[in-house]
PDB file of N, CA, C and O in Angstrom:
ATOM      1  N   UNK A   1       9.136 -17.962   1.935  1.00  0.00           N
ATOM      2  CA  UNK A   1       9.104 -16.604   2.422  1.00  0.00           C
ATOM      3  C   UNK A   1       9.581 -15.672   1.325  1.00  0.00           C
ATOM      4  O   UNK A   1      10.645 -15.972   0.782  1.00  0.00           O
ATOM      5  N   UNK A   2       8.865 -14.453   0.876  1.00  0.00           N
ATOM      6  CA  UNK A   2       9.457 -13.996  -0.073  1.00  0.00           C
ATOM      7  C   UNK A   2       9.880 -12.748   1.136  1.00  0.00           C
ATOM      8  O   UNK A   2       9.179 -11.888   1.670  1.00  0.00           O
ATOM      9  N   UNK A   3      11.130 -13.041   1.259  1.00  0.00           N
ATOM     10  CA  UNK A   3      12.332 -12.316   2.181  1.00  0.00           C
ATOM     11  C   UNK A   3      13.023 -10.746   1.239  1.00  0.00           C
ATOM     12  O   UNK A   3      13.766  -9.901   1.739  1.00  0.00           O
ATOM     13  N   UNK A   4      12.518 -10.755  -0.111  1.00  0.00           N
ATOM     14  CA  UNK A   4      12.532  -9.584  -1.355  1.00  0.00           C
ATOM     15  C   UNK A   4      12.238  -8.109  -0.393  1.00  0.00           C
ATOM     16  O   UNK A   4      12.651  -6.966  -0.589  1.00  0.00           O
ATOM     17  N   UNK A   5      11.551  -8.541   0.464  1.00  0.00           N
ATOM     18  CA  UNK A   5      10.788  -7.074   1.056  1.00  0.00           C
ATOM     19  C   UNK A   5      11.654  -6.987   2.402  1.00  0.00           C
ATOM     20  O   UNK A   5      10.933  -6.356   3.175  1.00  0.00           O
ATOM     21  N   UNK A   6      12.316  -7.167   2.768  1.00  0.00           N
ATOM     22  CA  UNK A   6      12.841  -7.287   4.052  1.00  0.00           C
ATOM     23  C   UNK A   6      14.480  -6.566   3.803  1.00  0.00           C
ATOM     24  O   UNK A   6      15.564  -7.028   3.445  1.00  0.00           O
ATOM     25  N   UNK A   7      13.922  -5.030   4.256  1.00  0.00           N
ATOM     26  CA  UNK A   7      15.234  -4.026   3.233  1.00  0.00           C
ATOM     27  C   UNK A   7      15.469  -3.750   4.937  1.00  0.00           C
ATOM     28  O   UNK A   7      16.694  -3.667   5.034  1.00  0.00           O
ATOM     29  N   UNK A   8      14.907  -3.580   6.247  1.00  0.00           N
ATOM     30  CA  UNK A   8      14.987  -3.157   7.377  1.00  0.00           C
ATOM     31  C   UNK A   8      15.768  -3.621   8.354  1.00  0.00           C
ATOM     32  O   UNK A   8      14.815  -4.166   8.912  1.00  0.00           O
ATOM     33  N   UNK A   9      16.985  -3.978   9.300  1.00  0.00           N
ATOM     34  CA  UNK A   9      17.374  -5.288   9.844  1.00  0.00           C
ATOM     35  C   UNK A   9      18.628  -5.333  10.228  1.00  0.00           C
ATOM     36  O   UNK A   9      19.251  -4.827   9.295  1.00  0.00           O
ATOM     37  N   UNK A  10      19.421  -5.663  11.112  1.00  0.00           N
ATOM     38  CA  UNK A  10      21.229  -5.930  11.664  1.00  0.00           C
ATOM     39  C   UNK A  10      21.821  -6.858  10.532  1.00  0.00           C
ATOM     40  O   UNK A  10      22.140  -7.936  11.033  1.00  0.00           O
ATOM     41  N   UNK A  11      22.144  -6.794   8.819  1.00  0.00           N
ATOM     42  CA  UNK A  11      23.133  -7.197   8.251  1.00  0.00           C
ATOM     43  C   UNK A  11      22.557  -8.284   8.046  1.00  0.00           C
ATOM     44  O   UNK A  11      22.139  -8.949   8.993  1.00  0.00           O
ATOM     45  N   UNK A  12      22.409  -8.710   6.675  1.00  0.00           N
ATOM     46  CA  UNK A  12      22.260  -9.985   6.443  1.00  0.00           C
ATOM     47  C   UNK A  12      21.127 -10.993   7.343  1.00  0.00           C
ATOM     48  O   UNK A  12      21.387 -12.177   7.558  1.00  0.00           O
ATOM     49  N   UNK A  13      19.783 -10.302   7.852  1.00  0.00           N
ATOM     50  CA  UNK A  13      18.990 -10.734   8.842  1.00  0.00           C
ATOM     51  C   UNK A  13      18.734 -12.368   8.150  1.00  0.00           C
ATOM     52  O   UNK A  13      18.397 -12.452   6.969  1.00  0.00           O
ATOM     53  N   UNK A  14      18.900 -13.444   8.877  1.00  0.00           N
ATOM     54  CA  UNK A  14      18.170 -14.819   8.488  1.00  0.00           C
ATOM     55  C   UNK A  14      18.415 -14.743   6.956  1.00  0.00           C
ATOM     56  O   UNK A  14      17.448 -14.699   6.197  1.00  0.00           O
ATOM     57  N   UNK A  15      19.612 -14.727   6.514  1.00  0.00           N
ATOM     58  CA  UNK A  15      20.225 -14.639   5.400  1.00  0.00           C
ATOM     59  C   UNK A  15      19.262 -13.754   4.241  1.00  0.00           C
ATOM     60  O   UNK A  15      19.768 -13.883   3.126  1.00  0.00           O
ATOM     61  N   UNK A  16      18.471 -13.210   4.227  1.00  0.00           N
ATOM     62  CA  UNK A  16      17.507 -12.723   3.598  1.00  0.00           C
ATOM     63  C   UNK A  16      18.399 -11.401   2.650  1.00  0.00           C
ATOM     64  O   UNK A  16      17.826 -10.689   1.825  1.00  0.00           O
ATOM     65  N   UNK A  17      19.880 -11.295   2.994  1.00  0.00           N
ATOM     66  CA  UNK A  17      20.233  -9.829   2.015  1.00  0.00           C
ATOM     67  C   UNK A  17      20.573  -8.795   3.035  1.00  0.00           C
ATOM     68  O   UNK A  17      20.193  -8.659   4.198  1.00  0.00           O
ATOM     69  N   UNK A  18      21.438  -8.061   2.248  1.00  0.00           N
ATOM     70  CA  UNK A  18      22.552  -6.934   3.080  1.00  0.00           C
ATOM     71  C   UNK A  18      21.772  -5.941   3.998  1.00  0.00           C
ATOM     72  O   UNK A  18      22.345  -5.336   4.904  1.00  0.00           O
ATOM     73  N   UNK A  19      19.957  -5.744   3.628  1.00  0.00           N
ATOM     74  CA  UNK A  19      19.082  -5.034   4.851  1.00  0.00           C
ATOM     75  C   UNK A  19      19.948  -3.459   4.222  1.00  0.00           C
ATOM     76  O   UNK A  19      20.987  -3.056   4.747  1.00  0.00           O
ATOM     77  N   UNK A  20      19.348  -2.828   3.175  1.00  0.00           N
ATOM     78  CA  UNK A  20      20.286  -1.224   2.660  1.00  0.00           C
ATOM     79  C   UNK A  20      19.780  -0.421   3.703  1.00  0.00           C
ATOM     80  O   UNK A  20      20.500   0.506   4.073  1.00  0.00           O
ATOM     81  N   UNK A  21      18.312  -0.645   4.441  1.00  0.00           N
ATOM     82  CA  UNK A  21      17.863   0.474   5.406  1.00  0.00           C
ATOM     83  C   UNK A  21      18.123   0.696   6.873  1.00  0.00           C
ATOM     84  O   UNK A  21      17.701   1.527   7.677  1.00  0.00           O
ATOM     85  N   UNK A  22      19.212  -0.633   6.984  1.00  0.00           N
ATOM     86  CA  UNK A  22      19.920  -0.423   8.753  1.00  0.00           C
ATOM     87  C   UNK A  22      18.473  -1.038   9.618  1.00  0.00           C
ATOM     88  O   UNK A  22      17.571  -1.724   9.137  1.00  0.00           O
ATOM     89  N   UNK A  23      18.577  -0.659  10.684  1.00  0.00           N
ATOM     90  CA  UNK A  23      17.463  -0.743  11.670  1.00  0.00           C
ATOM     91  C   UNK A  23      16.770  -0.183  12.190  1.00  0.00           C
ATOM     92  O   UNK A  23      15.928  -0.630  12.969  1.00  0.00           O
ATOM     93  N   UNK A  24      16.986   1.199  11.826  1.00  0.00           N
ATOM     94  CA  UNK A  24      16.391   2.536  12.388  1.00  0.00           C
ATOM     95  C   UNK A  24      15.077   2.494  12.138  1.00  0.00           C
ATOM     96  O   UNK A  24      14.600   2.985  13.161  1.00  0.00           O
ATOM     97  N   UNK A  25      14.091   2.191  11.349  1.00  0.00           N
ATOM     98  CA  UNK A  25      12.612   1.874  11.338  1.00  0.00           C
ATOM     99  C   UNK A  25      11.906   1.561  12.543  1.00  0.00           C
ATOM    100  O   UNK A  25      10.919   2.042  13.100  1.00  0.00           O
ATOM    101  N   UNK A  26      13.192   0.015  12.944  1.00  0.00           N
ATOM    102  CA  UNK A  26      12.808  -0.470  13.895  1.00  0.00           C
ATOM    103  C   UNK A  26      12.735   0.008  15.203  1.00  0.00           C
ATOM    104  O   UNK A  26      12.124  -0.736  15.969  1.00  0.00           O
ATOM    105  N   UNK A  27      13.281   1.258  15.779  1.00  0.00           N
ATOM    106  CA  UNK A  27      13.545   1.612  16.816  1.00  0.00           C
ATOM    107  C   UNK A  27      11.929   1.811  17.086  1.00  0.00           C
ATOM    108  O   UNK A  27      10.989   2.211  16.398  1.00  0.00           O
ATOM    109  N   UNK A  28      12.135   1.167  18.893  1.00  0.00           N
ATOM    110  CA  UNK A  28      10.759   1.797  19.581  1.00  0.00           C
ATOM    111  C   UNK A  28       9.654   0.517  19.255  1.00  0.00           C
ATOM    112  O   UNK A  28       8.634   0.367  19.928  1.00  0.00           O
ATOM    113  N   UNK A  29       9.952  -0.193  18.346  1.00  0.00           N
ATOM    114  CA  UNK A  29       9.238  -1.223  18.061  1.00  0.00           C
ATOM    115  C   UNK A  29       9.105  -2.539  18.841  1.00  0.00           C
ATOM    116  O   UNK A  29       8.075  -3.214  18.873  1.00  0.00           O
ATOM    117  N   UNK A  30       9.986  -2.763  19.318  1.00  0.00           N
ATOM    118  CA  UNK A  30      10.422  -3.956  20.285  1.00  0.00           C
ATOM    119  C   UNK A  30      11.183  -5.184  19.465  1.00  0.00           C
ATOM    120  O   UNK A  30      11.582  -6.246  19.943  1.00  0.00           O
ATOM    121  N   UNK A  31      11.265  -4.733  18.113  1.00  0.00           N
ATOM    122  CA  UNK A  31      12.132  -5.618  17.073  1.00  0.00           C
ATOM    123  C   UNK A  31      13.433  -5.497  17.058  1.00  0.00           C
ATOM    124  O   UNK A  31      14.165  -6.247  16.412  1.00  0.00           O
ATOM    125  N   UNK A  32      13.714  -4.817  17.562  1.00  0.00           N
ATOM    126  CA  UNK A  32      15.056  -3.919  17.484  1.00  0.00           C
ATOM    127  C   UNK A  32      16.338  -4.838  18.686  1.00  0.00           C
ATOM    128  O   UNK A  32      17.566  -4.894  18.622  1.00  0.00           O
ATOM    129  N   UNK A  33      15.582  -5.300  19.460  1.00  0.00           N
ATOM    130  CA  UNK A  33      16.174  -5.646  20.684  1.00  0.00           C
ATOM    131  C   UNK A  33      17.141  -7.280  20.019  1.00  0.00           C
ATOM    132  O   UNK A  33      16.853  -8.083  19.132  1.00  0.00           O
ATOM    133  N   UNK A  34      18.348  -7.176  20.996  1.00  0.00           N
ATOM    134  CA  UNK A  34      19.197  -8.350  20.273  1.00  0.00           C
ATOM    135  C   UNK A  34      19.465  -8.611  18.774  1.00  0.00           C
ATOM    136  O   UNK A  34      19.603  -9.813  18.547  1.00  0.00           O
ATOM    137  N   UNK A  35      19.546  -8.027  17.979  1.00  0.00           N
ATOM    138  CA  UNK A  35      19.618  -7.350  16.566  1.00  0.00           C
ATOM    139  C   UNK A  35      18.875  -8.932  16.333  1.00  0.00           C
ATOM    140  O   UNK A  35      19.580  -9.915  16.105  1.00  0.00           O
ATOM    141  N   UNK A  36      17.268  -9.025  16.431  1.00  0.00           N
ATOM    142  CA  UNK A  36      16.826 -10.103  15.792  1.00  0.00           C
ATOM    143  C   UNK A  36      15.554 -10.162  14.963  1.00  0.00           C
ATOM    144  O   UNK A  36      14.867 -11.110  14.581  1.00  0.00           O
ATOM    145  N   UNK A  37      15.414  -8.179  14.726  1.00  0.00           N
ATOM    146  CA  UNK A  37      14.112  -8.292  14.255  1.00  0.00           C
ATOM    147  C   UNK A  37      14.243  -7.565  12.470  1.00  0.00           C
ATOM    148  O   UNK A  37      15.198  -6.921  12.036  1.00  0.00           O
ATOM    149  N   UNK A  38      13.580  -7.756  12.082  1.00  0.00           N
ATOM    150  CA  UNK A  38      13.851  -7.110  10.692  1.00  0.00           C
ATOM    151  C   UNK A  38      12.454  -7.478   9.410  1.00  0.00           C
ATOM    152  O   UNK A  38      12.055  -8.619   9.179  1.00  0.00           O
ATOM    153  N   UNK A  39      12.010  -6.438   8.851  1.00  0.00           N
ATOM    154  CA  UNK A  39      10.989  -5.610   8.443  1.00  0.00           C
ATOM    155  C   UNK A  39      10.818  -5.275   6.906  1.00  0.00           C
ATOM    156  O   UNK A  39      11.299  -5.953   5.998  1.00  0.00           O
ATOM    157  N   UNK A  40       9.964  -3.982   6.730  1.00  0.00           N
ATOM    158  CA  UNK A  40      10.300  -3.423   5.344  1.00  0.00           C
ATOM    159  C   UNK A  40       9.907  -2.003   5.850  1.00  0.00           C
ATOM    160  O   UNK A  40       9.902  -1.491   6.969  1.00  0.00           O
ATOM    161  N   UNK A  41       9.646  -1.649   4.858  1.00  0.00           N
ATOM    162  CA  UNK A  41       9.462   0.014   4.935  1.00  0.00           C
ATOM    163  C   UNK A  41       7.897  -0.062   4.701  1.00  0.00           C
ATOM    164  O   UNK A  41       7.468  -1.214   4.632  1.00  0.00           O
ATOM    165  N   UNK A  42       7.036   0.876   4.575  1.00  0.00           N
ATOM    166  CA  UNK A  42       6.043   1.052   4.186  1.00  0.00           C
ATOM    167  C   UNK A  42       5.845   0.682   2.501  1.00  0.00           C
ATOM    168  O   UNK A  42       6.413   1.213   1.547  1.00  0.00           O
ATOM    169  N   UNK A  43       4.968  -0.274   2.507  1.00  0.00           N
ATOM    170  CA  UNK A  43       4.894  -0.631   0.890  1.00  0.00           C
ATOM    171  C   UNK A  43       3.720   0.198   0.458  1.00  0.00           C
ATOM    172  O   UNK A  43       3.143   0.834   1.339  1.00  0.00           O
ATOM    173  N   UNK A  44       3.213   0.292  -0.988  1.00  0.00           N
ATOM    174  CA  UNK A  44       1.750   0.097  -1.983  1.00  0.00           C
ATOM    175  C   UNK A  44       1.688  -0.552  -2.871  1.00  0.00           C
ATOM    176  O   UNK A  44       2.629  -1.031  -3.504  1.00  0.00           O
ATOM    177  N   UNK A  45       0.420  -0.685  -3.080  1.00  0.00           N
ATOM    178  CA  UNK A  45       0.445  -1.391  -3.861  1.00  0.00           C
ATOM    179  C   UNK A  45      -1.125  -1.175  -4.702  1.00  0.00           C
ATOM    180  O   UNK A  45      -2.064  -0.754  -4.026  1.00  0.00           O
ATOM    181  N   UNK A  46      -1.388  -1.552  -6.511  1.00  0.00           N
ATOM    182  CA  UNK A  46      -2.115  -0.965  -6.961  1.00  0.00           C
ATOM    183  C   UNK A  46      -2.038  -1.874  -8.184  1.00  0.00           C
ATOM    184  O   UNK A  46      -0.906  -2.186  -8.552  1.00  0.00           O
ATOM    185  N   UNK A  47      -3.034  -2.319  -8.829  1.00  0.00           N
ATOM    186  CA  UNK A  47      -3.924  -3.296  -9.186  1.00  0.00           C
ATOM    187  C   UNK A  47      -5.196  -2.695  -9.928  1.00  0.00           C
ATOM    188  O   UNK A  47      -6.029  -2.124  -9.224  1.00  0.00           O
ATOM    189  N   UNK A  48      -5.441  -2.798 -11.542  1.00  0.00           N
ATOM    190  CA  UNK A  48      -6.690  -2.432 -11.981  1.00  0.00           C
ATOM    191  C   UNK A  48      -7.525  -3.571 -11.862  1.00  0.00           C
ATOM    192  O   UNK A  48      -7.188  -4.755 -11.863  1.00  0.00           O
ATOM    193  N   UNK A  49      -8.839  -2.994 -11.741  1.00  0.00           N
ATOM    194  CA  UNK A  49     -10.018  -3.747 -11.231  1.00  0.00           C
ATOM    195  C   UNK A  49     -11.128  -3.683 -12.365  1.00  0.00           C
ATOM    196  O   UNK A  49     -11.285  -2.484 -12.595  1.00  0.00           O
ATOM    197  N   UNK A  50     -12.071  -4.520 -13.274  1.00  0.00           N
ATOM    198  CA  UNK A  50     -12.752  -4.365 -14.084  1.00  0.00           C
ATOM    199  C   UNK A  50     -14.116  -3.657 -13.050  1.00  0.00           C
ATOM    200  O   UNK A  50     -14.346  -4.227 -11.983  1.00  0.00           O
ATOM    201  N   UNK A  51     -14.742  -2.740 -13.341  1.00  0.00           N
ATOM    202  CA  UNK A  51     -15.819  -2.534 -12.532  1.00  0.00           C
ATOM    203  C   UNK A  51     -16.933  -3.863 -12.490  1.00  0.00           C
ATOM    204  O   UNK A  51     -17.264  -4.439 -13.526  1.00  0.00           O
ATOM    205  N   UNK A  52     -17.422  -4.230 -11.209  1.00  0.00           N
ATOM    206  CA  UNK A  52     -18.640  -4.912 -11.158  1.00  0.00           C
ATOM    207  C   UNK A  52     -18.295  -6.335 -10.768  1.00  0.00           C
ATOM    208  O   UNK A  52     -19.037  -7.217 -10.336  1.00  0.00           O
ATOM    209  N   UNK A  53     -16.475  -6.358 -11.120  1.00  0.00           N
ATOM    210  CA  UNK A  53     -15.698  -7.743 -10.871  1.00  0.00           C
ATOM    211  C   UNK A  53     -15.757  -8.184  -9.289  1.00  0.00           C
ATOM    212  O   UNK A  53     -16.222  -7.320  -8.546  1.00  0.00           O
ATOM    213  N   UNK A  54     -15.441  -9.133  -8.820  1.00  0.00           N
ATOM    214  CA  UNK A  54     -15.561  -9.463  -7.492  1.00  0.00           C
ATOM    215  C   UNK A  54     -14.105  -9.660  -6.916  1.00  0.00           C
ATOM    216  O   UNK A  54     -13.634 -10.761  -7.200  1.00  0.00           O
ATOM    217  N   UNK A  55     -13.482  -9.029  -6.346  1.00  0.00           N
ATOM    218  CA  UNK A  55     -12.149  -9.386  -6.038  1.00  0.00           C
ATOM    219  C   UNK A  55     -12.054  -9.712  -4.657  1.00  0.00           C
ATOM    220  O   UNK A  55     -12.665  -9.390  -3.638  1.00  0.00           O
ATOM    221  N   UNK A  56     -10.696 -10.761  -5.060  1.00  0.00           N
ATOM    222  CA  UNK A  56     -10.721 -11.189  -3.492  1.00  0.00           C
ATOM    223  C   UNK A  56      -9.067 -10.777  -2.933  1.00  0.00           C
ATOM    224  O   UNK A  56      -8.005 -11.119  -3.453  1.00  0.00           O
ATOM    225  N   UNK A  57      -9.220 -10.192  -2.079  1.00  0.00           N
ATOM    226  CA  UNK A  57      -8.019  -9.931  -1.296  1.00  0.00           C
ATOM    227  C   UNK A  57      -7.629 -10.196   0.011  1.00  0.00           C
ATOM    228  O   UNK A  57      -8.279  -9.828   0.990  1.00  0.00           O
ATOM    229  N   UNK A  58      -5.998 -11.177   0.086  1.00  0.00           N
ATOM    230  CA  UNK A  58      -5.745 -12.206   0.822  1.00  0.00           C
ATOM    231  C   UNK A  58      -4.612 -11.767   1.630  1.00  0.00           C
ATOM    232  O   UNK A  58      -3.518 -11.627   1.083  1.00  0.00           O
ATOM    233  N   UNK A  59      -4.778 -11.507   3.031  1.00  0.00           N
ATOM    234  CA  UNK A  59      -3.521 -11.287   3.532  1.00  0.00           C
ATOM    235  C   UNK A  59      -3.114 -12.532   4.466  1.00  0.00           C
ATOM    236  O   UNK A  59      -3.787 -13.085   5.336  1.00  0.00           O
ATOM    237  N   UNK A  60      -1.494 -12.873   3.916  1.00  0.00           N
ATOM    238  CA  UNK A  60      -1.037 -14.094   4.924  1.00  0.00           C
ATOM    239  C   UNK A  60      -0.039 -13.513   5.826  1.00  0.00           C
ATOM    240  O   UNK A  60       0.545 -12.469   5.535  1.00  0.00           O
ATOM    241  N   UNK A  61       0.137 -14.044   6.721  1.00  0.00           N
ATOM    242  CA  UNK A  61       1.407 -13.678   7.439  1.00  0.00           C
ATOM    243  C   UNK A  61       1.981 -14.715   7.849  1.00  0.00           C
ATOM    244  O   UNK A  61       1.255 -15.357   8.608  1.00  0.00           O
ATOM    245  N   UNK A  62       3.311 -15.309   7.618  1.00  0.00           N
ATOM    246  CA  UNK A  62       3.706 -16.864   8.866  1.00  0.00           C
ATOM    247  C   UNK A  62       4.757 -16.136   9.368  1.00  0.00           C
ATOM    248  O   UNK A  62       5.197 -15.068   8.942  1.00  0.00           O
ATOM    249  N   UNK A  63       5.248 -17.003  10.606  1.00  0.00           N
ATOM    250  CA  UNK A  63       6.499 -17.025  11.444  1.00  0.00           C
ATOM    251  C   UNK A  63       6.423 -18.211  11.071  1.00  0.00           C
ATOM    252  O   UNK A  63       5.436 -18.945  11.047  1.00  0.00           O
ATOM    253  N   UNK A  64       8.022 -18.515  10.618  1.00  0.00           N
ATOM    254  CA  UNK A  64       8.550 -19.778   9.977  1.00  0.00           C
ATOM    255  C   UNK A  64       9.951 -19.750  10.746  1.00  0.00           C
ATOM    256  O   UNK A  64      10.600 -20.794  10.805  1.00  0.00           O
ATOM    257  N   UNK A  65      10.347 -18.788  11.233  1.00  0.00           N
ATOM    258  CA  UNK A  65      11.835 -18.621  11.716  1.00  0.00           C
ATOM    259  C   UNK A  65      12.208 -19.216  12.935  1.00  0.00           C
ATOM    260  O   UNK A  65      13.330 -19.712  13.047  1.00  0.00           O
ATOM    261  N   UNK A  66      11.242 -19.226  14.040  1.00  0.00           N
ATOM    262  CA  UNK A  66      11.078 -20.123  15.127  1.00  0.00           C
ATOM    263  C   UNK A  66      10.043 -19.858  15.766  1.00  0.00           C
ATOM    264  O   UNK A  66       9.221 -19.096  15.256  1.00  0.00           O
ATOM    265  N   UNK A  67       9.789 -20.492  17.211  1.00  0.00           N
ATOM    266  CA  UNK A  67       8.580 -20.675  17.789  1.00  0.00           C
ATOM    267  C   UNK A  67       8.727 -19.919  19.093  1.00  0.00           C
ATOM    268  O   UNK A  67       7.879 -19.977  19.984  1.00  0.00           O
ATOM    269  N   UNK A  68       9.662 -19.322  19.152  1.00  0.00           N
ATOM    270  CA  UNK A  68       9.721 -18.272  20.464  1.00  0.00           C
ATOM    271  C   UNK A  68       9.122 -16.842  19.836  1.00  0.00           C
ATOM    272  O   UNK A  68       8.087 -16.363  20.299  1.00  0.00           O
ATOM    273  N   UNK A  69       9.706 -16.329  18.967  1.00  0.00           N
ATOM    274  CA  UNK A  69       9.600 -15.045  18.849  1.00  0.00           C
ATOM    275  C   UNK A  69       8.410 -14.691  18.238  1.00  0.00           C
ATOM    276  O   UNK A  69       7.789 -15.650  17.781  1.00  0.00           O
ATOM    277  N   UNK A  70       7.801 -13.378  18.062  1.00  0.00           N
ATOM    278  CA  UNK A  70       6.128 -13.343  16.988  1.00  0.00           C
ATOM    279  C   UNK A  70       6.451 -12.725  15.826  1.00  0.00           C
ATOM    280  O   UNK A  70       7.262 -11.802  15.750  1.00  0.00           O
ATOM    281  N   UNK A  71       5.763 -13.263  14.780  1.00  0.00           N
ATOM    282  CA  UNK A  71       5.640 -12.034  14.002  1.00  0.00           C
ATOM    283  C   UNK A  71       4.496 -11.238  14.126  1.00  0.00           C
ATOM    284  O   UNK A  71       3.514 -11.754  14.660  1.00  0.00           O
ATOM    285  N   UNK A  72       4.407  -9.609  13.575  1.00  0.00           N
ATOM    286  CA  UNK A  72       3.756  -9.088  13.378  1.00  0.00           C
ATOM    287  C   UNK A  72       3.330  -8.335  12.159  1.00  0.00           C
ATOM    288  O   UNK A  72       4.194  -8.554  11.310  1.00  0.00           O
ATOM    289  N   UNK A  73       2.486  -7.620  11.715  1.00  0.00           N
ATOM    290  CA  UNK A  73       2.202  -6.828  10.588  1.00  0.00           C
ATOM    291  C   UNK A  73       1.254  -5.295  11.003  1.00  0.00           C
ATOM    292  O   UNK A  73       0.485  -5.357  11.962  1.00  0.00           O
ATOM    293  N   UNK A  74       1.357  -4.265  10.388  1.00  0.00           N
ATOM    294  CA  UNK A  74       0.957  -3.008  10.542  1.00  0.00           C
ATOM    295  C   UNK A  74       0.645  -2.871   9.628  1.00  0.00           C
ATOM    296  O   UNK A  74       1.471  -2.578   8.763  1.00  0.00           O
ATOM    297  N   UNK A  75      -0.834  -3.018   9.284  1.00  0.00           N
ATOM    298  CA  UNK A  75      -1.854  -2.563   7.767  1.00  0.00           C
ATOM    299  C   UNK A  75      -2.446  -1.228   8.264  1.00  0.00           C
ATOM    300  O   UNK A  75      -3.171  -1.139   9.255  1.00  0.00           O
ATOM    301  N   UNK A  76      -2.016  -0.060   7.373  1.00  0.00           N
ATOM    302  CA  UNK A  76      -2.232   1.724   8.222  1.00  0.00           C
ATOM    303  C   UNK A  76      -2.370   2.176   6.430  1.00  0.00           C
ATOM    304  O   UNK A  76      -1.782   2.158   5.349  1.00  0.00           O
ATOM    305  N   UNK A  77      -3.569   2.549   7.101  1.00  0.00           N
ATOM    306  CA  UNK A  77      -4.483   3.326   5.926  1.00  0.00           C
ATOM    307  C   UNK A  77      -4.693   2.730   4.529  1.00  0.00           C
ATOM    308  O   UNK A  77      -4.114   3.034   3.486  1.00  0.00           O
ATOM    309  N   UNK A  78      -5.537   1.920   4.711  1.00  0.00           N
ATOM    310  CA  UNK A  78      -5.704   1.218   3.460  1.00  0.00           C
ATOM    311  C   UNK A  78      -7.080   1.666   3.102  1.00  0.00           C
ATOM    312  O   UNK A  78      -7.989   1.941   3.885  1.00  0.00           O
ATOM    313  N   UNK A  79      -7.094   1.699   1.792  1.00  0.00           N
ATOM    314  CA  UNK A  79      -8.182   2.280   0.925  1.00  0.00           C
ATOM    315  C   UNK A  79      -8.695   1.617  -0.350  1.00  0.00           C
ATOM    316  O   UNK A  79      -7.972   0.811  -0.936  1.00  0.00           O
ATOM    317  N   UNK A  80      -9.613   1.846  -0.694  1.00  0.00           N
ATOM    318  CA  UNK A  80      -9.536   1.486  -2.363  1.00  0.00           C
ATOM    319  C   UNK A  80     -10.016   2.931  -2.806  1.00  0.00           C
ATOM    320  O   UNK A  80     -10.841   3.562  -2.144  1.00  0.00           O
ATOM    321  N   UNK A  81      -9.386   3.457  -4.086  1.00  0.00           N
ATOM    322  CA  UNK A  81      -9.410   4.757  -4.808  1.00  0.00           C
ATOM    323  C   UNK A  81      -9.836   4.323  -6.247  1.00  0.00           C
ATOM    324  O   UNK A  81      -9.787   3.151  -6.620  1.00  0.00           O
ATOM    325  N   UNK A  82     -10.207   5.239  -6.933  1.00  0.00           N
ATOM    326  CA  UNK A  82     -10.523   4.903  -7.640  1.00  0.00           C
ATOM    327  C   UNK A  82      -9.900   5.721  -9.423  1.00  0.00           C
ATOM    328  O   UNK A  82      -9.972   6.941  -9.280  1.00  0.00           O
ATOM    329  N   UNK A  83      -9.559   5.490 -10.362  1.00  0.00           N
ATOM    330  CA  UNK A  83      -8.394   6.226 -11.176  1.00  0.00           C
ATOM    331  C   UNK A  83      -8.959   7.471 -11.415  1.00  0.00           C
ATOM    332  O   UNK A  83      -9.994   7.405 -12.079  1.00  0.00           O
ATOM    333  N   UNK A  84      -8.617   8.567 -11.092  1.00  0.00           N
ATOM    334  CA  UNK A  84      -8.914  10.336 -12.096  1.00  0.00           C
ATOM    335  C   UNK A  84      -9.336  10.116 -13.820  1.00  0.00           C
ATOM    336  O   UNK A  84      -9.540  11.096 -14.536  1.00  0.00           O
TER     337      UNK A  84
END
C-alpha cells in the first residue's frame, strides 16, 4: 500500500503517519464514523506524452485492511490537456 498519500484521518490511521490534515475532508462522507476512515486530499497528476504514442493508464484500488469495511475512490474531472 503506498499509505504516502493518506494525509486525511484520526492520528496515526493503520499506522500509515501522523494524518497533518485531521479528518475534516472526511465529514459527510460516511468515513468519518468510529475514527476508522482515512483518505487524501485531492491529488494531480501530469506526465509528458510523445504524440502518436499509445499510453496506457491503470487505475488499482485494494482493501487490504479487512473484509468488513469498503474502500472507495472519487475520480472528478479528469482530462487530458494538452501543453500551451
Amino acid at each position: 500500500m503506498n499509505s504516502a498519500f493518506i494525509q486525511i484521518c484520526p492520528g496515526n490511521f493503520k499506522n500509515c503517519g501522523p494524518c497533518p490534515l485531521g479528518t475534516a475532508e472526511l465529514s459527510g462522507t460516511g468515513f468519518e464514523i468510529n475514527n476508522t476512515g482515512g483518505g487524501t486530499s485531492w491529488l494531480t497528476s501530469a506526465s509528458p506524452v510523445v504524440p502518436g504514442e499509445t499510453v496506457a493508464l491503470d487505475f488499482l484500488l485494494f482493501d487490504v485492511a479487512d473484509g468488513i469495511l469498503d474502500t472507495s475512490v472519487l475520480l472528478d474531472d479528469f482530462r487530458w490537456t494538452t501543453a500551451p
